[in-house]
N, C-alpha and C positions, 0 to 999 in steps of 0.2 A: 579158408583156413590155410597157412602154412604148411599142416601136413598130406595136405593134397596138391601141393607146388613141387614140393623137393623129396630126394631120394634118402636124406637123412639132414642132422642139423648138429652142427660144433659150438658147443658151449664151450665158453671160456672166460675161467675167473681170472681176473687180472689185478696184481700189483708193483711193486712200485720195482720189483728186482726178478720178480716169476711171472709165468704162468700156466695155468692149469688149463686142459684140455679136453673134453667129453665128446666123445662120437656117440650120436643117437639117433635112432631110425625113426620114422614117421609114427611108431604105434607109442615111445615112449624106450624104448630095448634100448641099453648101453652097448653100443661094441668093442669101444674098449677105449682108452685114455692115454694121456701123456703128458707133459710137465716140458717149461723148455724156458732159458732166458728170457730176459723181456730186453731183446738187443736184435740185431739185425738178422745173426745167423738162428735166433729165437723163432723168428716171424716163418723163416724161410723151411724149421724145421717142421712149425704144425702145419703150415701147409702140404708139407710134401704126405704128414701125416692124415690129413684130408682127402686127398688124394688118393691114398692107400685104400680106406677105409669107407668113403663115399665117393667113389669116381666119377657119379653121373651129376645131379641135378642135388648142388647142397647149400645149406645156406649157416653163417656165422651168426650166436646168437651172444654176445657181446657186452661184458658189466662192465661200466665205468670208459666209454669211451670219448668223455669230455677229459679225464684226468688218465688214470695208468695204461689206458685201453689206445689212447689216440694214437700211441705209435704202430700198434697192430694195425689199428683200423685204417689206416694211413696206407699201412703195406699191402692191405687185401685188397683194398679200392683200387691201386696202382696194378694189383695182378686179375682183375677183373671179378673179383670175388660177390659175392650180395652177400651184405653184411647190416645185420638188426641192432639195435638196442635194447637190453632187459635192463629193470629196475635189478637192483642189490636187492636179496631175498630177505626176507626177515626172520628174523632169528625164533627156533624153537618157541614155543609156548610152553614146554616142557623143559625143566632148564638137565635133565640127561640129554638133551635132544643132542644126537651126533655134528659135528659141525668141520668140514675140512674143505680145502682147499677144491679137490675132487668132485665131492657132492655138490660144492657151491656151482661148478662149472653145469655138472647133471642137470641141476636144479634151472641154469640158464637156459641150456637148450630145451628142457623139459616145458618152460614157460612161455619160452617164443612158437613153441608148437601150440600151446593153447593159446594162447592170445589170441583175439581179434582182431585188434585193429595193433600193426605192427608199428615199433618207433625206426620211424631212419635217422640215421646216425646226422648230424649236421657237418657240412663240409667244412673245408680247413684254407687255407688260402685267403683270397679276400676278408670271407666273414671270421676269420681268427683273426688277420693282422687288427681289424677293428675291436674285433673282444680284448686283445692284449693290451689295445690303448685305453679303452675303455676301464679295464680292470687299472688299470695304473695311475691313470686321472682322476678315478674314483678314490683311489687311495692319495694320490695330492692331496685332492679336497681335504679329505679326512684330516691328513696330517693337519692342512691348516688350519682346520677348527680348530683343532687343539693345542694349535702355538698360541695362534691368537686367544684362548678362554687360559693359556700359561701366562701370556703378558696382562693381560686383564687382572689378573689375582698378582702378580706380581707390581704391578700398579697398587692395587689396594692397600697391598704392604710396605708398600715404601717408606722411605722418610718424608717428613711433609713437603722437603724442600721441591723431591722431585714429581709428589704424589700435585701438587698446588700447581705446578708447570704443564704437568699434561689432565689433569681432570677436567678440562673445559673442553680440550679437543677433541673431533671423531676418533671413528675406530680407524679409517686410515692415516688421520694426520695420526696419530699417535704410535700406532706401525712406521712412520717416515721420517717423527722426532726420534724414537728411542734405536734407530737404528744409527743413527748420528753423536746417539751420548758417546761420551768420551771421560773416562774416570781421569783424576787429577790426584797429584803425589799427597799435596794438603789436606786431602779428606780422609775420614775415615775408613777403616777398614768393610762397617756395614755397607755404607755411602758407595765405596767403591766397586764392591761386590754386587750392590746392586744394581748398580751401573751396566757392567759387565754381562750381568744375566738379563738387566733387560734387553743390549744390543744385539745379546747374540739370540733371542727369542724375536726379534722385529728380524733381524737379518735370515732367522728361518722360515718365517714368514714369507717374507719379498721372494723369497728360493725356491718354494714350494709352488707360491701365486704363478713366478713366472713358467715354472714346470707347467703345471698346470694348464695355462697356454698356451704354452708349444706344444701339448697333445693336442688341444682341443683343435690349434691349427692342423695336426697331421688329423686327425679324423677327418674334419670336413672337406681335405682334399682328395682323400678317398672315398667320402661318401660320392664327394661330386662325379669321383671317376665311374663307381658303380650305379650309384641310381639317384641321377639328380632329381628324375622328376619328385621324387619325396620333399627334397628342398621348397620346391614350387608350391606346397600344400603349407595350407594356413596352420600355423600354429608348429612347424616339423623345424625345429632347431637341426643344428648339427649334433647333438649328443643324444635326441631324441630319435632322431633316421637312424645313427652307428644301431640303437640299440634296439631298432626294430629288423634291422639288417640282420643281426648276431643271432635275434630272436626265430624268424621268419628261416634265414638259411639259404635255402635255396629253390627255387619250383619244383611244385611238385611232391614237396616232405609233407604238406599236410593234404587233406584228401578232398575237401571244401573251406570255403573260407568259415563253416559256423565249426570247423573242429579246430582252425588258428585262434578264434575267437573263445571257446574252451580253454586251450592253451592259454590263453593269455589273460584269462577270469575274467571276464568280460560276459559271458552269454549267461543270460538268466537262468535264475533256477528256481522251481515251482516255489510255493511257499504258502500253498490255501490249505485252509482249515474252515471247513465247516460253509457258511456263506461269505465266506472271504477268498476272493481270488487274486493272487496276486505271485508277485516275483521278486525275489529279493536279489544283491549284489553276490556274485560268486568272488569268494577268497579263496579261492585255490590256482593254480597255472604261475606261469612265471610272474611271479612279483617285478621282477625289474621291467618286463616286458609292459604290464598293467600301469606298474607307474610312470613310463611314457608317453602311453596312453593319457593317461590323467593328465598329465602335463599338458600336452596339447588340447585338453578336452577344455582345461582351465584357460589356457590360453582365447583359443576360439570364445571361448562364454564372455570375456572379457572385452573382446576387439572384433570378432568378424557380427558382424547385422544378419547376414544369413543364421548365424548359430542361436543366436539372442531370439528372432523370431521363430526358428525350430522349438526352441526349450518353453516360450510361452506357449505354443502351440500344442502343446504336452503337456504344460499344466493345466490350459485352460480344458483339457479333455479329460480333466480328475486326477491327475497324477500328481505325484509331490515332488518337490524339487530334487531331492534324490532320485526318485523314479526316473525324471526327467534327464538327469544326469545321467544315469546311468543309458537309457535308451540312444543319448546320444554319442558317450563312450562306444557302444555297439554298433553303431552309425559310423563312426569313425574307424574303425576296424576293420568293417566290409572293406569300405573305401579304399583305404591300404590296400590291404590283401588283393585286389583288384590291379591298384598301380603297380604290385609287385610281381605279381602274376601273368601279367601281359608281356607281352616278347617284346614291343616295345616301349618296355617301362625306362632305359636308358635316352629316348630321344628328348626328355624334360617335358616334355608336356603336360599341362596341367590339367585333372579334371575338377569338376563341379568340388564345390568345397565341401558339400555335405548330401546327400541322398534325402528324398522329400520321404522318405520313410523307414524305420527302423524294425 
């Protein structure tokens, strides 16, 4: 437990312009609090506040340090700090229930004392520069679905003239004719108009796709710089490795590979009743993480021979093909966790595609 490490613990609730600061001893005892910008000279003042207040052995127990918190956490890391993760508390059941800035901070360090099994913060550097691509190439995508399902409905409504011209063609020729219309003096007003709205929806389009690309190339030449060997494994695209990179962090943040595998909803969980024994799929953990996973899982079931005779091998032993799936979803996981884990997981080397056992 936490409060048999450290000589006290600094909770601290954090937003977007404050934050709030709780000193608190190992038994649960507040000593006392303080407030300070979320800016440079903010970071520098609870520290010294820290300092003051738990000189010896103390540990940061930290809300929201993916979003308001990262700049703190950023500062303590650099000043040699040990610095945790709490969830955001949840709110009263009672709705008098007191609620401030103060107690939320209490409430953090009061939590990372009892906690079990503590969260370490995820590093910033490499596996950010890949989150920030990540998150922005996922929002391309997005956008272009919804240019494209804009030009699609915009199509339907056409005039016949233009609707009869592109109904025959794909979805791409039709993104590469209508980015080429060109309105004429002689048409009408509708005509023209929708001329205009269709070119300039194909030309958001082509804007977005080519965006979209130029991340997906800056990811995968970071992936290659940090951990090719992921590349080398059957089924690991480049947007699949970014995001088990982002996920995973860094050595060491999880404590075996079956607590990554929790993390990532992947490890079973009971499900018997009576003479039924069994396990069903966890939906809980990083969904984005899971559905990498999946990704690759689908892959491999589709194209590697190794994974095809795994999955038989699994059903012909009573299981269903969900079952099956899943077991080698968690097969998969190990596997990682392993190449990721090892010191040298950068030399590219590849191991076995799959584990003869899940």
């Amino acid at each position: 437990m936490l409060a048999e490490q450290v000589d006290g613990v600094i909770g601290v609730d954090t937003h977007r312009d404050t934050l709030a600061a709780a000193a608190v001893t190992p038994i649960g005892a507040v000593l006392d609090s303080a407030d300070a910008p979320a800016n440079a000279r903010g970071y520098q003042r609870l520290l010294d506040f820290a300092r003051v207040h738990i000189p010896g052995r103390r540990c940061w127990a930290l809300e929201g340090i993916g979003c308001y918190g990262a700049g703190l956490a950023a500062f303590l890391d650099s000043a040699g700090e040990r610095v945790v993760e709490v969830c955001r508390p949840k709110r009263p059941a009672v709705r008098g229930g007191r609620k401030t800035d103060m107690l939320d901070a209490i409430r953090a360090a009061r939590e990372a004392l009892a906690t079990e099994h503590l969260i370490h913060p995820r590093r910033r550097g490499e596996r950010e520069a890949l989150r920030v691509l990540l998150a922005t190439r996922q929002s391309a995508v997005l956008a272009t679905t919804a240019a494209v399902n804009l030009l699609k409905s915009l199509i339907v409504s056409a005039p016949d003239v233009l609707r009869v011209e592109l109904r025959g063609l794909k979805s791409k020729d039709q993104v590469a004719y209508c980015a080429k219309l060109r309105a004429r003096p002689t048409q009408d007003v509708e005509h023209r108009m929708t001329v205009h709205a269709l070119r300039s929806a194909a030309l958001r389009v082509e804007a977005l796709r080519a965006e979209a690309k130029e991340l997906e190339s800056e990811i995968l030449t970071l992936v290659r710089e940090v951990a090719p060997a992921l590349l080398a494994q059957q089924g690991v695209g480049p947007i699949t490795a970014a995001q088990v990179l982002v996920s995973w962090s860094h050595a060491g943040r999880f404590r075996s590979e079956a607590a990554f595998a929790a993390f990532a909803g992947v490890a079973p969980i009971q499900a018997s009743s009576g003479l039924t024994n069994r396990h069903r799929i966890n939906r809980s953990g990083d969904r984005q993480l899971n559905r990498a996973l999946h990704t690759i899982t689908l892959v491999r079931m589709r194209l590697d021979p190794t994974t095809r005779t795994y999955v038989a091998r699994r059903i012909s032993e009573g299981k269903t093909a969900r079952d099956a799936q899943r077991c080698l979803k968690r097969a998969i996981c190990r596997q990682l966790f392993k190449i990721l884990e090892r010191p040298d997981r950068d030399s590219g080397a590849a191991s076995e595609n799959l584990p003869q056992a899940a």
